[in-house]
N, C-alpha and C positions, 0 to 999 in steps of 0.2 A: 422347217418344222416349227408351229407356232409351241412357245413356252408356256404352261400353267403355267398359273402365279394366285397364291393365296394372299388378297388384298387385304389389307385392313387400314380404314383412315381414323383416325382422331378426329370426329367433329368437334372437340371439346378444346383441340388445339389453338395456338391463337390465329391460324390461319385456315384449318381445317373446313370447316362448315362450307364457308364458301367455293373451297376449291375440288369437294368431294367430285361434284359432275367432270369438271375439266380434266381432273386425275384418271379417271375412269375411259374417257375421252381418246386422251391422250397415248395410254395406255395399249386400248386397243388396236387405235391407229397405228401401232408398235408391233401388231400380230402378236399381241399377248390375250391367252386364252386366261379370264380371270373368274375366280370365284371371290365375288368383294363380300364382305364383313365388315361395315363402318359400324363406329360409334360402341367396341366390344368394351367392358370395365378391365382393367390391367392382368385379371385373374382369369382372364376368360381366352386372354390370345395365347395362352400356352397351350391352353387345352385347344383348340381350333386347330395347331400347328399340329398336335397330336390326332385329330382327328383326321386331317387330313394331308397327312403327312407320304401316303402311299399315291394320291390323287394329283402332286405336284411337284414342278420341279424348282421353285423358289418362292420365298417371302416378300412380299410388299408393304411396304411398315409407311403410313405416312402421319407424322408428329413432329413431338420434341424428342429429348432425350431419355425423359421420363416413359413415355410411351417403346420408345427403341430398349427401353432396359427392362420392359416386362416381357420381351422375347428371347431374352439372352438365354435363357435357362431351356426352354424349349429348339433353339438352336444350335446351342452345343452339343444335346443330345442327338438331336434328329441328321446332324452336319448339313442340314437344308441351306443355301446362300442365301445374304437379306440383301434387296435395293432398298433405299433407303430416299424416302421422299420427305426435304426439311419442312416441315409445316410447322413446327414449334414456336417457342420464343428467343432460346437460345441457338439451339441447333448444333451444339461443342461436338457433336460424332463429326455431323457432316463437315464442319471447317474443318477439323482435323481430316478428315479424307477429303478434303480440297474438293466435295460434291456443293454444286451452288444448289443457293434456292430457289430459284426457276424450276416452275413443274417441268415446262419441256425439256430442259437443258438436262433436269435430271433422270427423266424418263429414260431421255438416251443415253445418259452413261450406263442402266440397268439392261436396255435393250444392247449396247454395242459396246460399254467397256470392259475391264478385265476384273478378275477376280483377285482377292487378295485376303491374307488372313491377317487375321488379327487379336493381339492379346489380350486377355477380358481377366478384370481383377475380380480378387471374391476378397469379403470381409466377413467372415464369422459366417459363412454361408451365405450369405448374399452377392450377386455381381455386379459388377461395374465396369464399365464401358470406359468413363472419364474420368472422376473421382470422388473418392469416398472421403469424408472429413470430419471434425467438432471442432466446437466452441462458436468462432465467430459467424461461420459458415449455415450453423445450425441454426442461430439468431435471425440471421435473414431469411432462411425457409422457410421459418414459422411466423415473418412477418411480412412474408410478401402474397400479396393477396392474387388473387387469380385477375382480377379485374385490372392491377395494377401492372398485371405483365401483358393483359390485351389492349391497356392504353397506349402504352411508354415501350412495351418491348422491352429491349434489352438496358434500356436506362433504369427501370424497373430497380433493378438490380444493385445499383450505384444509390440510388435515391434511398431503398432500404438500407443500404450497407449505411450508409452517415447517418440516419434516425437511430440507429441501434448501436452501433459503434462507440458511442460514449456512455453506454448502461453494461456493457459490456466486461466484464471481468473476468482477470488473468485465472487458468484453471492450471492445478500441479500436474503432472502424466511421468511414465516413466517411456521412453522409447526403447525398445532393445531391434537390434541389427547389426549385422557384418560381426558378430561376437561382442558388441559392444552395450554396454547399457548406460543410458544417457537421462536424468533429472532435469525436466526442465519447468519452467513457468511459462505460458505460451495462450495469449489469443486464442489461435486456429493450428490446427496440424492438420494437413492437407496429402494425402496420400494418392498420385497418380500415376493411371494406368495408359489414357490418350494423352493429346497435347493438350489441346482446352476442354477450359470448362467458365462456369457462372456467365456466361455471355461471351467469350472472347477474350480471356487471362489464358494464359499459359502457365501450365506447370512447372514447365523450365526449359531453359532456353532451346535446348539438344532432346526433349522429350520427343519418342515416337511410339506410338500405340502397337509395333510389331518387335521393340527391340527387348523385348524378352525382358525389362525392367521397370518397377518402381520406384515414382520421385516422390521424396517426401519431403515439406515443408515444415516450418514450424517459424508461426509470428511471434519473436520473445522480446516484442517491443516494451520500454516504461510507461507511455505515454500514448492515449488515442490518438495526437494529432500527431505522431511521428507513421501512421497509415498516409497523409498524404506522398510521401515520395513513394510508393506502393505502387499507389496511382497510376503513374508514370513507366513504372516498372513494369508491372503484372501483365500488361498486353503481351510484350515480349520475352516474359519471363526471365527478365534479368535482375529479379530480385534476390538473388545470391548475391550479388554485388555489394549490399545494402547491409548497414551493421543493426544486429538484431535480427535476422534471418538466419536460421538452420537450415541447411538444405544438405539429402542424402539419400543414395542412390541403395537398393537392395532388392531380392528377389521375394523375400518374408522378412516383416515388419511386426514385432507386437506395439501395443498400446496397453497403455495400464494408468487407471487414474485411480486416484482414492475416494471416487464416489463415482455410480457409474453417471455416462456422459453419452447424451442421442451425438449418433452416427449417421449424416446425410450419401446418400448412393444417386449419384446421378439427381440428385433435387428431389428426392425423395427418404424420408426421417422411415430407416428400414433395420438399425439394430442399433445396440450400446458399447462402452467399452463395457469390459478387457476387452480386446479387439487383436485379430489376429490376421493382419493381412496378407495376402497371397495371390500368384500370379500364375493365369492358366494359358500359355504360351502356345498360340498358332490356334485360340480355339475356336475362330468362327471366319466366313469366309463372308465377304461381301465386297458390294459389285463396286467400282470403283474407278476414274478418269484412267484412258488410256496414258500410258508412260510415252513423252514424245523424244 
């Protein structure tokens, strides 16, 4: 029996445009019955989801990360399954679910892999897939330009992070968890819910997006140019090793700074502190490489 599937592509992605037809393609050569929606604004795939939510039996999401997290809120409700097709620029869902970027390769894990759930953070009402953060993290959303991520890709990223980085100033926060309340001075504090995020860092080392936990970081370095060993670090998320790193594990996390401070969700500037983070454990199901 062939599967609906509610498409929706990002032509606006850095891969998007071009790969709309192939998607499509591919797709149905999959004996998937599709009703496509390309090119919806982020406010619009919720409501789609809603509308035709009784017409189908899965979501087809094809972007970035950005685009994957304006469905979360429509998918926990509806408990509908996402395939997940990387067209983005980073693509931190899909590495962390080991789904590659090949249209075909991924088609097939939607058509023939297994399902799997997974834990989706929310901050002050907002969700998050990967992770929510401030400070340094924030400086390079608002200076990375859309053109710069369809040039460079994922360098994109790195090349912002060093123009900004030394204009950059330490911000005070208070952290409260695990019964503790913690003062700190801090770069970035990085709260996550998957493994990666910003292109392929790691949240930490043993992070997984099903183990019912978030990892928090916090940069409480003196110096900008003590981010180089970072560098080094951050793919494998072995930056707890590294002095001047906070890192800590809890299920709710507050943040509290003394002036409020923008909150990035998934690459997208979606609330402020006080900030109150929280983890909704097992809440969305998505399709996923078979287990060999």
């Amino acid at each position: 029996m062939n599967q609906r599937a509610l498409l929706s592509i990002n032509t606006h992605a850095r891969n998007g445009k071009e790969s709309l037809k192939e998607v499509v393609t591919t797709l149905e050569n999959l004996d998937f019955e599709l009703i496509v929606k390309p090119d919806q604004k982020p406010e619009q795939l919720s409501q789609l989801i809603y509308q035709y939510q009784d017409q189908i039996d899965l979501v087809i999401v094809g972007g970035g990360d950005g685009t994957l997290n304006a469905v979360a809120e429509a998918l926990l409700k509806t408990k509908l399954p996402l395939g997940i097709l990387p067209l983005g620029t980073a693509n931190d869902l899909a590495r962390t679910l080991n789904i590659p970027e090949s249209i075909p390769e991924a088609a097939k894990i939607i058509a023939f892999g297994e399902i799997k759930q997974i834990d989706l953070g929310c901050v002050n009402d907002k969700y998050f897939f990967n992770v929510a953060s401030l400070g340094l993290s924030v400086k390079i959303t608002q200076n990375l330009s859309k053109g710069a991520k369809r040039r460079f890709g994922v360098l994109a990223y790195l090349f912002t992070a060093l123009k900004v980085i030394v204009k950059t100033r330490p911000l005070r926060a208070v952290i409260r968890c695990n019964d503790q309340s913690i003062k700190v001075k801090t770069l970035q504090i990085a709260v996550g819910n998957g493994r990666y995020y910003g292109g392929g860092m790691a949240i930490a080392e043993d992070a997984a997006i099903d183990d019912q936990l978030l990892n928090l970081y916090s940069l409480e370095i003196k110096h900008w140019w003590q981010m180089f060993p970072l560098i080094w670090s951050l793919p494998g998320g072995k930056h707890k090793h590294l002095s001047g790193v906070r890192t800590l594990k809890a299920k709710y996390i507050e943040v509290d700074t003394r002036k409020p401070h923008k909150i990035n969700t998934d690459g997208e500037l979606t609330t402020s502190t006080p900030a109150s983070f929280s983890l909704i454990s097992k809440a969305i199901s998505v399709f996923v490489p078979l287990r060999e």
